[in-house]
N, C-alpha and C positions, 0 to 999 in steps of 0.2 A: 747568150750575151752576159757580160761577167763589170759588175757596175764599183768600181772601189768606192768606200767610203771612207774618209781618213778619219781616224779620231784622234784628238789631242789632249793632252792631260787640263782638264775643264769642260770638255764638247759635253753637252746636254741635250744634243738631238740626234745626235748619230744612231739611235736606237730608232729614232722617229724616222730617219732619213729611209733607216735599212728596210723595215716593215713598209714603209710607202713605195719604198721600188718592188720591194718584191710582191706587198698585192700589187701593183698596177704592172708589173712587168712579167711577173714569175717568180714561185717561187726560188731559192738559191740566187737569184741573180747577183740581188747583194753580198760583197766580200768586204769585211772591216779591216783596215791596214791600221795600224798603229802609227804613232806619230815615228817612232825610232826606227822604224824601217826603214828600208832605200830602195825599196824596189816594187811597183804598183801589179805584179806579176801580170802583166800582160790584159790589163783592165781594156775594156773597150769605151769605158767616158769613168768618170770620177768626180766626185760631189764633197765637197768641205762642206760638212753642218754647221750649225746654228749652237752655241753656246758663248763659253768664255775663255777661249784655250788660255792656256797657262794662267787663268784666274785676270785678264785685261791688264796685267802688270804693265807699265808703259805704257802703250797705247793700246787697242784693239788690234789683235793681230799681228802688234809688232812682233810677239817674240816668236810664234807660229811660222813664221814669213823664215826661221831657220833653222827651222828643225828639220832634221837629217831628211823627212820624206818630199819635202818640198823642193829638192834637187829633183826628183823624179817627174813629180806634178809642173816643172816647168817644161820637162824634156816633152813628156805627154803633150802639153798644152803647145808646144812651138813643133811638135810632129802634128797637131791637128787634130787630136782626142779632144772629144765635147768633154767642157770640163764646167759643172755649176757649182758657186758657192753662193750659199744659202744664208744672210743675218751676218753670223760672227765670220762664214764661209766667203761670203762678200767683202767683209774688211781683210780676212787673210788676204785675197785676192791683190787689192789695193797697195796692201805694205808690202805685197811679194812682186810689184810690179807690173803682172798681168791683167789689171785693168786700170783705167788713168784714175786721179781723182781721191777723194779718201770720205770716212765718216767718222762725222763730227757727234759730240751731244748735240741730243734733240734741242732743239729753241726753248720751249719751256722747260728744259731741264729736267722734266720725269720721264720714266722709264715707259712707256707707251704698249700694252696688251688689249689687241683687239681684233676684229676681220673688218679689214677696209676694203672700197672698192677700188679696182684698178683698172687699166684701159692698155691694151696690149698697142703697142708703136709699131712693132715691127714681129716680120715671121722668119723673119732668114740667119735662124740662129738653130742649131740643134736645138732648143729648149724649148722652142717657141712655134717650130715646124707645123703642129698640129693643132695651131688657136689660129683664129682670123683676127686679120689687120682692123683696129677698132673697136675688138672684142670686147667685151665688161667685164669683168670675172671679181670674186672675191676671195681672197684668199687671208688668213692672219697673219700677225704681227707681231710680234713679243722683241722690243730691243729699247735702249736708253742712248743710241749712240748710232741711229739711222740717217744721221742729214746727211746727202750727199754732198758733198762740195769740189767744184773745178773751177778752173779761172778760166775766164772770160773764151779765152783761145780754146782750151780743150772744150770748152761748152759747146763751143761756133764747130769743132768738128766732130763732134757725137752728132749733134743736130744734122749737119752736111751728110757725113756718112751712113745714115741710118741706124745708131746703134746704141740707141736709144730704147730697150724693151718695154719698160713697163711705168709708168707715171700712174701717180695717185690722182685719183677723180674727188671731186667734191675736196673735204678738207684734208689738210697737206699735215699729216700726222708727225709731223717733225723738223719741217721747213725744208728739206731739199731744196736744194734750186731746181728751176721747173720744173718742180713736184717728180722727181725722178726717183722710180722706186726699184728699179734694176737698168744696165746696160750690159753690152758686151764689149768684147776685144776687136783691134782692128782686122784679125783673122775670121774674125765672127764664131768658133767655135767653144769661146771663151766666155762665162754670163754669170755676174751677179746678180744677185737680188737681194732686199730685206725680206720679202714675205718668203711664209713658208708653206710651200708647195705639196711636203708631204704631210700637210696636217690637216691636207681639204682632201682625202679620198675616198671619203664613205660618208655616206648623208650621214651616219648616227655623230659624224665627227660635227655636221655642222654646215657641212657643203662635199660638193665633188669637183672644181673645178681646178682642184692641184692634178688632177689625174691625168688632167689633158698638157701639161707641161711636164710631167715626168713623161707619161707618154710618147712626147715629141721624139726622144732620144732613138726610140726603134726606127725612126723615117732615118736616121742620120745612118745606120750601120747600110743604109741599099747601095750606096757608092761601093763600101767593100766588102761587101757579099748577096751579089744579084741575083745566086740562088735562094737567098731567103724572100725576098721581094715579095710575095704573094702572102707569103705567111706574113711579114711583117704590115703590109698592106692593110690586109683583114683585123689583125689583131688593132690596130692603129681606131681603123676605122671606126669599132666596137669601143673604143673608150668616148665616155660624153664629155664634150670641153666647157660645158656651163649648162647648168640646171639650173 
């Protein structure tokens, strides 16, 4: 399995992103594409990190949303590649159209570094495959610009349609409407989030429950390739989704 990582000129986790797939997946699995490519050579899912591409000029994300690799990552994303952006990877997401909605500055205005608790919505996303519905998990936090916001209408069909992943428990680290800390695409393949997933994989980091959301992504390759099924299975099984 061959996982792209984009990096764009500012990303500050694509280093974090690539080492969290490949302890939790294998080593090699992660590949780093560049922002000025055009071509995700044949990735099987692809992950927008967590930093400040092009330094937040304009908005978060605006200018990311067109650089040359993001023709790619749309073809990906509407052929049905699991595709996760992660903090800054979430706002690409938003300004490139592939998820509704946008982020805002936090409410109080500072920049917010922590591990909060969250409460898993929903399972039926590649990302999400291998947590249970209700689950608690905790994962960190590092952004100045995490409120989600949608109007009224988009709210009423995230809610209707399930696609809704991950809401903050307890206090709302940023004012999201309904404490919403990631969703998906209406394909369901497609998932942002603020928190970041690869910086919970090894208890010395602090926690392990990023393990079981990178994780999820091997349950998504069984549609297309049933001969892996048993091995992915096993492997799956073997990652802890909350400690």
């Amino acid at each position: 399995m061959r996982v792209a990582v984009v990096v764009f000129p500012g990303s500050n986790c694509d280093r974090d992103a690539g080492h969290g797939i490949d302890d939790v997946l294998g080593t090699g699995t992660a590949e780093f594409v560049w922002h000025g490519e055009s071509d995700l050579r044949g990735a099987d899912a692809v992950v927008l990190p967590g930093g400040f591409s092009y330094g937040d000029y304009l908005r978060c994300g605006a200018l990311a949303r067109v650089s040359p690799i993001m023709s790619a990552v749309r073809q990906a994303a509407h052929a049905g590649v699991p595709v996760l952006g992660i903090c800054n990877g979430f706002q690409v997401l938003c300004e490139a159209g592939l998820l509704p909605g946008a982020l805002l500055r936090n409410d109080h205005g500072q920049f917010r570094c922590d591990v909060v608790p969250l409460r898993v919505c929903t399972t039926r996303t590649p990302w999400t495959s291998g947590l249970q519905l209700g689950q608690s998990v905790r994962l960190p936090i590092a952004h100045g610009e995490g409120r989600y916001h949608a109007d009224p209408h988009t709210l009423q069909r995230l809610l209707a349609e399930d696609r809704i992943v991950l809401v903050y428990e307890g206090e709302n680290p940023n004012g999201s409407v309904a404490h919403i800390a990631g969703i998906c695409s209406e394909d369901r393949n497609v998932v942002g989030m603020m928190p970041h997933p690869e910086r919970a994989v090894h208890a010395w980091l602090g926690g392990t429950d990023g393990r079981a959301v990178l994780a999820s992504i091997l349950r998504s390759t069984l549609a297309d390739d049933r001969r892996s099924a048993p091995v992915i299975l096993e492997e799956a099984a073997h990652v802890p989704a909350h400690v």
